[in-house]
C-alpha positions as CSV (number, residue, x, y, z in Angstrom):
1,X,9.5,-3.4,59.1
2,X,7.4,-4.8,55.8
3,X,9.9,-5.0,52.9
4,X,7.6,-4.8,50.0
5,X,9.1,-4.8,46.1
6,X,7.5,-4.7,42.3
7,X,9.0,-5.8,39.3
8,X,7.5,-6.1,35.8
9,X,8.0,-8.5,32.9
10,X,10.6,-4.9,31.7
11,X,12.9,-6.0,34.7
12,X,13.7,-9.5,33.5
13,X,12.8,-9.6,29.8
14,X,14.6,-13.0,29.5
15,X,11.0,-14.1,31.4
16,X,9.6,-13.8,27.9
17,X,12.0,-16.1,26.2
18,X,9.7,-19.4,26.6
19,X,13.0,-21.5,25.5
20,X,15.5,-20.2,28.0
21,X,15.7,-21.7,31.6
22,X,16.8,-18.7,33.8
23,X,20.5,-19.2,35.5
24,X,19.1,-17.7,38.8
25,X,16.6,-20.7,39.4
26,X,18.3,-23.4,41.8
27,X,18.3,-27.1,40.8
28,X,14.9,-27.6,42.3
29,X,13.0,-24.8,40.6
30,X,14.3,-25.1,37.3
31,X,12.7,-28.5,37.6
32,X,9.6,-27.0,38.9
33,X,9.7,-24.5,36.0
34,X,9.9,-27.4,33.8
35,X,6.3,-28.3,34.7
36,X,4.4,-26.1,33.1
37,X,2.7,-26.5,30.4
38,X,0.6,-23.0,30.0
39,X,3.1,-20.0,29.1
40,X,1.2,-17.4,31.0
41,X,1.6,-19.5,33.9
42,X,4.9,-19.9,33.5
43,X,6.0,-16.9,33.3
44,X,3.8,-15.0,36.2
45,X,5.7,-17.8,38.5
46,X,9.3,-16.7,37.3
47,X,8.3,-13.0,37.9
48,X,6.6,-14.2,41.4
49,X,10.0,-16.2,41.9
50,X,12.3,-13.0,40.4
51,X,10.4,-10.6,42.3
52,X,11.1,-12.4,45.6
53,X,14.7,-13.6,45.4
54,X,15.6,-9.8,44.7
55,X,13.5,-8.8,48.2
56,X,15.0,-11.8,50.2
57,X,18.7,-10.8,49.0
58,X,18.6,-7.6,50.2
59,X,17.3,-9.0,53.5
60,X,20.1,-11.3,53.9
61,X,22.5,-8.5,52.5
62,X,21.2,-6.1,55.3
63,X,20.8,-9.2,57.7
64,X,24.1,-11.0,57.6
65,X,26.4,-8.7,55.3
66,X,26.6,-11.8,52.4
67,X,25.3,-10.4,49.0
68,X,24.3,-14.1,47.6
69,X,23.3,-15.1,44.1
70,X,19.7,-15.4,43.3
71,X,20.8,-18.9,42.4
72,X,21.9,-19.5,46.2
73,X,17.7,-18.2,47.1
74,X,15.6,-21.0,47.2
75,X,11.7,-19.9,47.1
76,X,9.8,-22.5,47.7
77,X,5.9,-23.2,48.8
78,X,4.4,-25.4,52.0
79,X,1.9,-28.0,51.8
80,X,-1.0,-25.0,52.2
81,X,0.6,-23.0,49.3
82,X,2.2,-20.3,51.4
83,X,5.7,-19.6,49.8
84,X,8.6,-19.7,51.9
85,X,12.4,-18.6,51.1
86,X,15.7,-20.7,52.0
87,X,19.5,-20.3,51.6
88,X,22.6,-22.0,51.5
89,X,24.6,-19.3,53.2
90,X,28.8,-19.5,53.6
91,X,29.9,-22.4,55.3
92,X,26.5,-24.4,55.4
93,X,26.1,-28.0,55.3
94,X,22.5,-27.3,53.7
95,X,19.7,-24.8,52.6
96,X,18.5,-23.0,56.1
97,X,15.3,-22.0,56.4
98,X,14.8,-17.8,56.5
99,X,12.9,-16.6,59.6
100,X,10.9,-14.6,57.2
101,X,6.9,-14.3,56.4
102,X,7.0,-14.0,52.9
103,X,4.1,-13.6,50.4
104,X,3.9,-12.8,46.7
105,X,0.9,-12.2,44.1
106,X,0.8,-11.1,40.0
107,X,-1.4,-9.5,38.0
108,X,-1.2,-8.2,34.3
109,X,2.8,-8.6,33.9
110,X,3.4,-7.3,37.3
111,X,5.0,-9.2,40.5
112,X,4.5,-7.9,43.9
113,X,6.2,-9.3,47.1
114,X,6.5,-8.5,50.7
115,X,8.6,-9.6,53.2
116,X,8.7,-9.7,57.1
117,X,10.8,-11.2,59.8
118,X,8.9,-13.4,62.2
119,X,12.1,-13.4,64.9
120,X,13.3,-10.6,67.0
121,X,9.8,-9.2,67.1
122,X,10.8,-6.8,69.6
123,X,12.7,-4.6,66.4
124,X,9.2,-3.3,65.9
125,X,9.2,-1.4,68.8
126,X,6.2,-1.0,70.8
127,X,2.6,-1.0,69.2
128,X,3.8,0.3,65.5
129,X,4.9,-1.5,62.2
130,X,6.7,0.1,59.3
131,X,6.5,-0.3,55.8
132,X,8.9,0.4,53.3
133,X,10.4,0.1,49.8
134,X,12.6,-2.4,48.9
135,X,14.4,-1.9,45.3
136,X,17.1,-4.5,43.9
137,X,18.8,-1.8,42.7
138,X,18.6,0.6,45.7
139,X,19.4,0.8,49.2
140,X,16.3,0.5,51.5
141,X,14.6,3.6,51.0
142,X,12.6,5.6,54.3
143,X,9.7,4.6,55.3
144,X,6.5,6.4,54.0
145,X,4.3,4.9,56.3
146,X,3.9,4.8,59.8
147,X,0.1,3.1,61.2
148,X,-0.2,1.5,64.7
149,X,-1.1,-1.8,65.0
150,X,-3.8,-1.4,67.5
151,X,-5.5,1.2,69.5
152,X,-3.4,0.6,72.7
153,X,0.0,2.3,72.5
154,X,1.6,-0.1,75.2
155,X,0.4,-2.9,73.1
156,X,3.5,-4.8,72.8
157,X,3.6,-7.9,69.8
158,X,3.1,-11.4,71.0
159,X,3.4,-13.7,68.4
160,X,5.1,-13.9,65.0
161,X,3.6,-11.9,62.4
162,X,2.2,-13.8,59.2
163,X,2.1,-11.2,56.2
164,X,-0.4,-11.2,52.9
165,X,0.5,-9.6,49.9
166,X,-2.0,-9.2,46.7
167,X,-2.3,-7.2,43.5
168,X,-5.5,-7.1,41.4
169,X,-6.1,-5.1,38.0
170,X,-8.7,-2.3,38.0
171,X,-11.4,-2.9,36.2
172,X,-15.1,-3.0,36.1
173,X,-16.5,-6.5,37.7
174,X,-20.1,-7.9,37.1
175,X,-23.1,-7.0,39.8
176,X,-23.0,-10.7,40.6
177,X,-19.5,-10.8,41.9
178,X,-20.0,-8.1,44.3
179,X,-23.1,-9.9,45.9
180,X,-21.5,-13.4,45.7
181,X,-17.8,-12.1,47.6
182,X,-18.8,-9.4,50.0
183,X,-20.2,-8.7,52.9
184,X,-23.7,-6.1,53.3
185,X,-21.0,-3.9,54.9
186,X,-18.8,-3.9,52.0
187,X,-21.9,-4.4,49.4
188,X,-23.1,-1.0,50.7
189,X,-20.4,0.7,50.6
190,X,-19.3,-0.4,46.8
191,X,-22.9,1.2,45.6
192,X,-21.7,4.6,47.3
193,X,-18.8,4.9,46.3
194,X,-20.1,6.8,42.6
195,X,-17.3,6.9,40.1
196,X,-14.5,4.9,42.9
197,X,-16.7,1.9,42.1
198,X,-14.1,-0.1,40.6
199,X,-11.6,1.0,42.5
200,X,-13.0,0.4,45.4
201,X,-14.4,-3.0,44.5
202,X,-11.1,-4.3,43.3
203,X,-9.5,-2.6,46.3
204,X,-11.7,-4.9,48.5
205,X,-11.1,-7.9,46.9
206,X,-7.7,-7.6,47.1
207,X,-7.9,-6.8,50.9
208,X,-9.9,-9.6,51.2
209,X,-7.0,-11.5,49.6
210,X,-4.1,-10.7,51.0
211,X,-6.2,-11.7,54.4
212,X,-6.5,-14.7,53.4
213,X,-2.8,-15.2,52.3
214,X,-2.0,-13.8,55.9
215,X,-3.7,-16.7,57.4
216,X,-2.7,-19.3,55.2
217,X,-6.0,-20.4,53.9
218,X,-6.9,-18.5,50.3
219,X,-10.1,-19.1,49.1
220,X,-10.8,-22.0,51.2
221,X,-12.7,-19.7,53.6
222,X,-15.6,-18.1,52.5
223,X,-14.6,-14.2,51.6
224,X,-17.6,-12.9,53.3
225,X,-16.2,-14.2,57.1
226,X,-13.4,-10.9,56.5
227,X,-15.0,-7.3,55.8
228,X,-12.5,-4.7,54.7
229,X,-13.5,-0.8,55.1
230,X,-11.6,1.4,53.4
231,X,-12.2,5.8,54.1
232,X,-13.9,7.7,51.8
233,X,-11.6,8.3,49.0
234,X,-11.7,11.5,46.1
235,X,-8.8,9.3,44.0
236,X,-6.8,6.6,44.8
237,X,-3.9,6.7,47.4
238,X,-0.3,6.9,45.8
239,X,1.2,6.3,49.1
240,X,0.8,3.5,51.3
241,X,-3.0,4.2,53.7
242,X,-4.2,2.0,56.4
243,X,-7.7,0.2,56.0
244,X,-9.7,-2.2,58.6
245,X,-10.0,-5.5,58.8
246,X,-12.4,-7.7,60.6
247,X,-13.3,-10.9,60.4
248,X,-16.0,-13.2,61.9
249,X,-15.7,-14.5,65.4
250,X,-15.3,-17.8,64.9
251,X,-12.0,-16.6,62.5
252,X,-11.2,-14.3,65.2
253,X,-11.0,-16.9,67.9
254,X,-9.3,-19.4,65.6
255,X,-6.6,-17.4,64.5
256,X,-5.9,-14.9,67.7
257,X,-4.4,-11.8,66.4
258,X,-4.2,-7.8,65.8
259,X,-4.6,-7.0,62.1
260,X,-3.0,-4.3,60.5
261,X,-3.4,-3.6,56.5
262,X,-2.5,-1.1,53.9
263,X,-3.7,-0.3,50.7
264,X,-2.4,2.6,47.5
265,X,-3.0,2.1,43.9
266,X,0.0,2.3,40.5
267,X,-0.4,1.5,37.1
268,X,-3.8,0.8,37.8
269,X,-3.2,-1.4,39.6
270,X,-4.3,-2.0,43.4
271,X,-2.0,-3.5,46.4
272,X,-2.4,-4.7,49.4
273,X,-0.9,-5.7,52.6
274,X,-2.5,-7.4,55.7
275,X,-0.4,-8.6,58.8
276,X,-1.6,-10.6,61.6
277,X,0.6,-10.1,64.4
């Protein structure tokens, strides 16, 4: 199952007071907090860090039965940027390390995370992931999606899943940005698309992201080694819809795999989800 959750700048307005340091931050990321100097920065990283530590305490509420402070939720980020989450549950002599693939992205005031556990693989059952809302304030809600992860149905998950999460404004994007980020595949299908064009562009490039996220590498490979093809849309998808990744083979023998991704649009806003499993 993907936990996904979205929170806005409206669901912690103490974000906006630039003179407060929030009491859910541990010791180690109020210091980090204290680092920066821009104000947008800062607070699109407390939204990032709210947005998760909601999604990872229902996890361990669901998990383990503790209901923790966001305090006790440690979000933290490896060496190649990729955040990870930690906890100091009852009775622990330190922080422990969540078996979780976590992954978070901002955009315009708004925070998006998803979560997925990288043990116990078998839970997914056979040949089919789930994905499903995640609310602080709610219980785990049904899933609305259902997509298999490959074409076999006997194909049974062999390796831990690593999950990409990205959310990108709609909005019109110069000619040059097009040619310069996508493939001819992609290209073609962008001057097709008619009035969907920005949709559909930012819908790519947020595939494209939260592909890159997945394998831990962001914009240090080139975007046009991963082409994302969405179906013919008439408006954008309110409910979560599959799309298609592929990548180049020389990604595709370096980082063995079946994709699976997901795409639907809010607030004008497009999200994504890609999941190498």
């Amino acid at each position: 199952m993907i936990h996904w959750l979205l929170q806005s700048l409206d669901d912690c307005p103490e974000i906006l007071r630039g003179d407060a340091t929030p009491a859910w931050l541990s010791a180690a990321e109020q210091q980090r907090l204290h680092s920066f100097k821009v104000e947008k920065r800062r607070r699109d990283w407390l939204l990032g860090r709210w947005t998760a530590k909601n999604l990872v305490q229902r996890h361990l509420v669901q998990t383990t039965g503790e209901s923790p402070t966001l305090d006790t939720i440690f979000i933290g980020a490896d060496a190649d940027g990729a955040p990870y989450a930690s906890y100091q549950g009852r009775g622990a002599r330190g922080e422990e390390r969540l078996a979780v693939s976590l992954s978070i992205s901002h955009s315009h005031g708004m925070a998006f995370c998803g979560l997925v556990e990288t043990m116990g693989t078998s839970d997914y059952g056979i040949g089919r992931l789930e994905i499903g809302n995640w609310a602080p304030s709610r219980n785990l809600q049904s899933p609305n999606l259902q997509s298999p992860i490959s074409q076999s149905p006997n194909l049974l998950i062999s390796q831990s899943p690593s999950l990409g999460c990205d959310i990108e404004f709609i909005e019109p994007r110069e000619p040059n940005f097009v040619s310069s980020f996508f493939t001819a595949e992609e290209m073609a299908a962008v001057a097709a698309s008619g009035r969907n064009q920005d949709i559909l562009t930012t819908a790519i490039w947020s595939g494209k992201e939260a592909v890159l996220k997945a394998l831990r590498e962001g914009l240090r490979i080139d975007t046009r080694r991963i082409t994302c093809r969405f179906d013919p849309f008439d408006a954008p998808p309110q409910e979560w819809s599959p799309f298609t990744v592929k990548v180049d083979d020389e990604l595709a023998r370096q980082f063995s795999g079946v994709w699976s991704a997901w795409w639907r649009c809010a607030q004008n806003l497009a999200m994504t989800c890609a999941i190498i499993t």
